[in-house]
C-alpha positions in Angstrom: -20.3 -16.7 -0.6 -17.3 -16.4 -3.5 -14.0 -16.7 -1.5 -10.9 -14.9 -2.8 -7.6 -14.4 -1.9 -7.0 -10.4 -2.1 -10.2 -8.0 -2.4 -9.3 -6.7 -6.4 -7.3 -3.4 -5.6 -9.0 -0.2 -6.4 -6.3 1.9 -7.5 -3.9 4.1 -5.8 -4.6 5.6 -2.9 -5.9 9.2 -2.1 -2.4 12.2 -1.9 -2.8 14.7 0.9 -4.4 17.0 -1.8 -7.5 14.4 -2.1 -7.9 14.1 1.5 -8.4 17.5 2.1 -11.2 18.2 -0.9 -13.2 15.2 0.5 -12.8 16.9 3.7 -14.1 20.1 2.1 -16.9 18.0 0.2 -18.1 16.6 3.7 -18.1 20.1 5.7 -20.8 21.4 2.3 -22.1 18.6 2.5 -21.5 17.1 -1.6 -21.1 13.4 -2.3 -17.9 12.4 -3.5 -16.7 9.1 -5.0 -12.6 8.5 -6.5 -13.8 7.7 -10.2 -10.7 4.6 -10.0 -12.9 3.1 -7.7 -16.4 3.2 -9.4 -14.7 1.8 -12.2 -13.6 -1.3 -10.2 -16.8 -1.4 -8.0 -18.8 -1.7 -11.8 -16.5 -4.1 -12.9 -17.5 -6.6 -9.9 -20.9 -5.5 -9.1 -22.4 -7.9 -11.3 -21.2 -10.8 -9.4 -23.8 -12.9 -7.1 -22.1 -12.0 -4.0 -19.4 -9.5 -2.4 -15.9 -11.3 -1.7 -14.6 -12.4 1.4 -11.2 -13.4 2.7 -10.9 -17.0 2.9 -7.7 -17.9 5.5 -7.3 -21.3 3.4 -6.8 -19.7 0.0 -4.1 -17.0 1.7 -2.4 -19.6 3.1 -1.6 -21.5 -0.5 -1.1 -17.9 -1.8 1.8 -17.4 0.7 3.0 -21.1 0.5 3.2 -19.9 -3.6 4.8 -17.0 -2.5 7.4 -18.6 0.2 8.4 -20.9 -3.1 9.1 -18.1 -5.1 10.9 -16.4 -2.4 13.4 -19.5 -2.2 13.5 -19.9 -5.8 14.8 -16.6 -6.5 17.5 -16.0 -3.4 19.0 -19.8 -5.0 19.0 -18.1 -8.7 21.0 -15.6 -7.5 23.5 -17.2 -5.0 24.0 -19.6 -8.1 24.4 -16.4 -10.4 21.5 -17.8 -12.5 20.5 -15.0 -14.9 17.3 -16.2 -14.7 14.6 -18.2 -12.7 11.6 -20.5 -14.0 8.4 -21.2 -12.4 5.4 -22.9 -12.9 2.2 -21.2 -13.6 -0.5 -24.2 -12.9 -3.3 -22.0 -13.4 -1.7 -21.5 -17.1 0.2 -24.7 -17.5 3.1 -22.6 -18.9 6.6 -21.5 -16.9 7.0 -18.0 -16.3 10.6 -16.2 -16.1 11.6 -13.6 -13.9 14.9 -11.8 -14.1 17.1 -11.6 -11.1 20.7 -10.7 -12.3 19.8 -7.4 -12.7 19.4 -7.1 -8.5 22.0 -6.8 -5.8 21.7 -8.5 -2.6 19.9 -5.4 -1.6 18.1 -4.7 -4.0 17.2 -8.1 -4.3 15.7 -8.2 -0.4 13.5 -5.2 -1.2 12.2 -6.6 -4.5 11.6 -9.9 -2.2 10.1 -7.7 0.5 7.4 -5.6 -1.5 6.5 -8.4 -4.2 6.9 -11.5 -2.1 5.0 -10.3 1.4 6.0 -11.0 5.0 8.1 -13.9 5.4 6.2 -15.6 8.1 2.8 -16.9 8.0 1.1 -15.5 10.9 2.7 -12.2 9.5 1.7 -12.9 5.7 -2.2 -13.4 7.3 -2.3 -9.9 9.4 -1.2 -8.3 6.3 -3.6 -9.6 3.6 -6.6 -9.7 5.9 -6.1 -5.9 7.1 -5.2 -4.9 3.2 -8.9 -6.5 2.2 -10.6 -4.5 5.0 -9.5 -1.5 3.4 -10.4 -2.5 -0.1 -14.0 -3.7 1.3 -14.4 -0.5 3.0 -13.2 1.6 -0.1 -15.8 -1.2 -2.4 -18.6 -0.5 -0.1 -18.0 3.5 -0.2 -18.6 3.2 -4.4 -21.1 0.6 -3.6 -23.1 3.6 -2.0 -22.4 6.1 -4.1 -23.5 4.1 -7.1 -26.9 3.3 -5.2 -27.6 6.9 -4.0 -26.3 9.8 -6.4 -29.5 8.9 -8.6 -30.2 7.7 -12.7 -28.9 10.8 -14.6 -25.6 10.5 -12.7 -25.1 6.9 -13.2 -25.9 7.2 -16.6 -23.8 9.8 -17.3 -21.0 7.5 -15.8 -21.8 4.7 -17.7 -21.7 6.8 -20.9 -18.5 8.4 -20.1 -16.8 4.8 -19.3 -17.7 3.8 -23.1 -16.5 7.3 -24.3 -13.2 6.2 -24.6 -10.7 2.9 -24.1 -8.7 5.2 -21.7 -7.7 3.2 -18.5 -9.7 4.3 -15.3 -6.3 5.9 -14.0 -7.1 8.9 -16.8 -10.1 9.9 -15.9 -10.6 13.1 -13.4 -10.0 12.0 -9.9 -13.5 12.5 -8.3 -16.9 12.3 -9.9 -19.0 14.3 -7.7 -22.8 15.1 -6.6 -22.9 18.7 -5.1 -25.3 19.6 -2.6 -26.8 22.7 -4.4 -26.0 23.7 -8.1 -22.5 24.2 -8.6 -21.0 26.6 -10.6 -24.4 27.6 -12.0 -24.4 24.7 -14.5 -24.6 21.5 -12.8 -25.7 19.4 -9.6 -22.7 17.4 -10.6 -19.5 16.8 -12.3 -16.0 15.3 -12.4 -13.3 17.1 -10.3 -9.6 16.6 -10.5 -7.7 17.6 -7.5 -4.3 19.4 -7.9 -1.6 21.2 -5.6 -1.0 24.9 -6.1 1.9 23.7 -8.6 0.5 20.8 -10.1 0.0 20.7 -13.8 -2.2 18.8 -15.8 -0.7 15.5 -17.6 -0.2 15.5 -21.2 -3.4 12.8 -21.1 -5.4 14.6 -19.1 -4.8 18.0 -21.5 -6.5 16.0 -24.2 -8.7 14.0 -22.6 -10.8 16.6 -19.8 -11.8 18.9 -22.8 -13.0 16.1 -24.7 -15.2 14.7 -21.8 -16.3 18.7 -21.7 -17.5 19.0 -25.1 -18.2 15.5 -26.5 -19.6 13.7 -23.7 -21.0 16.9 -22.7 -20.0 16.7 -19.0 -19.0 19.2 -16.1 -15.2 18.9 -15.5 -13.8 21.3 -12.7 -10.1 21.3 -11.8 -9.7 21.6 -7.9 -6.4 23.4 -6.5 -6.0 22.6 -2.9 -3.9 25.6 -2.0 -4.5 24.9 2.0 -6.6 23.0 4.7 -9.0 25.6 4.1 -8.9 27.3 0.7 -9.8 25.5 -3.0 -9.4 27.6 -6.0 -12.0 25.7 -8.4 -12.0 26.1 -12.4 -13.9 24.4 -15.3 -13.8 23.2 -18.8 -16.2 25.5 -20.9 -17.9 24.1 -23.9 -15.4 24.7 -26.5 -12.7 22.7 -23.8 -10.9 25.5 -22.4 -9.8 25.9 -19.0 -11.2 29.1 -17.3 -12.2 30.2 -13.7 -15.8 29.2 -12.7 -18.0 32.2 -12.4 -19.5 31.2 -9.3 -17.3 28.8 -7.7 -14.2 30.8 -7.1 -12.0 30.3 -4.2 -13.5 28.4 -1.2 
């Protein structure tokens, strides 16, 4: 089986907002997939095997990282502007810019891009961080294999629709357990707040899947624990309430 270090990260992680509409598409009983993580799970899918977490390979990743970690508190106690390191993998050096840190600000850029300082610490980490990502791979992993051949087709169209990155695409794609909205079994969602607006992107881009690639785009307003105010794209890209949807 392939060994890796890290399982490939499948985007950010799911707001308050997204937890409770998966919450709602579980008590109706609708399948539900974050569209950031099909998009990963396709883009490794292909490969013999699934990854698993090798102990020897994250051991030279933090011995890398412990380097790096030395290298840069010396750059700055010398008042280096910058520090070079080499990139094996490339046979190039790579630069990184320290002056711009305080000692502070320095520790917390060590911190969050450097891991743990210790081993044993460093180990816990990255082994608990790929049990998520497997369990998040295997959730798209099922999706893909049970939402059926229109869907994934659909998908597959509306990946090559445009060069946008996975982050721009609605948050959800999702198969509803009975016709939805009158129109379709399924569709993308994107989940907002009461307040939320849509992004500049996703003004331009949600009609466009709507009318050119011809697909059900609903925006979800999570206004409590137990209320979702749903409406849709129409066919000439604007936003209006969904006639049968409503509030839920």
């Amino acid at each position: 089986m392939r060994e890796i270090i890290h399982f490939p990260s499948l985007g950010p992680k799911e707001g308050r907002y997204d937890r409770a509409f998966v919450r709602w598409c579980r008590r109706h009983g609708h399948l539900c997939v974050r569209t950031v993580e099909l998009f990963w799970f396709l883009r490794y899918k292909h490969q013999e095997s699934p990854p698993t977490f090798s102990a020897q390979a994250s051991r030279k990743n933090w011995e890398r990282r412990k380097w790096e970690r030395k290298s840069l508190l010396a750059a700055r106690k010398e008042g280096s502007s910058f520090v070079t390191r080499p990139d094996r993998a490339h046979g190039i050096n790579s630069v990184c810019l320290v002056n711009i840190y305080s000692k502070k600000q320095l520790a917390e850029y060590i911190a969050h891009h450097h891991g743990p300082g210790t081993w044993r610490q460093y180990y816990r980490a990255s082994k608990t961080y790929f049990r998520k990502e497997s369990a998040r791979y295997q959730r798209a992993s099922d999706f893909w294999k049970t939402c059926g051949s229109k869907m994934r087709k659909d998908f597959l169209r509306c990946m090559h629709y445009s060069n946008r990155v996975p982050e721009a695409h609605p948050d959800y794609l999702v198969r509803f357990r009975t016709d939805f909205a009158s129109a379709s079994a399924c569709g993308f969602v994107e989940v907002k707040g009461p307040r939320e607006s849509l992004r500049p992107s996703q003004k331009r881009f949600f009609p466009e899947l709507a009318t050119k690639a011809e697909q059900c785009v609903w925006i979800a307003r999570v206004e409590s624990a137990n209320r979702i105010r749903f409406a849709r794209f129409n066919s000439r890209g604007e936003l209006g309430p969904s006639p049968s949807a409503g509030s839920v």
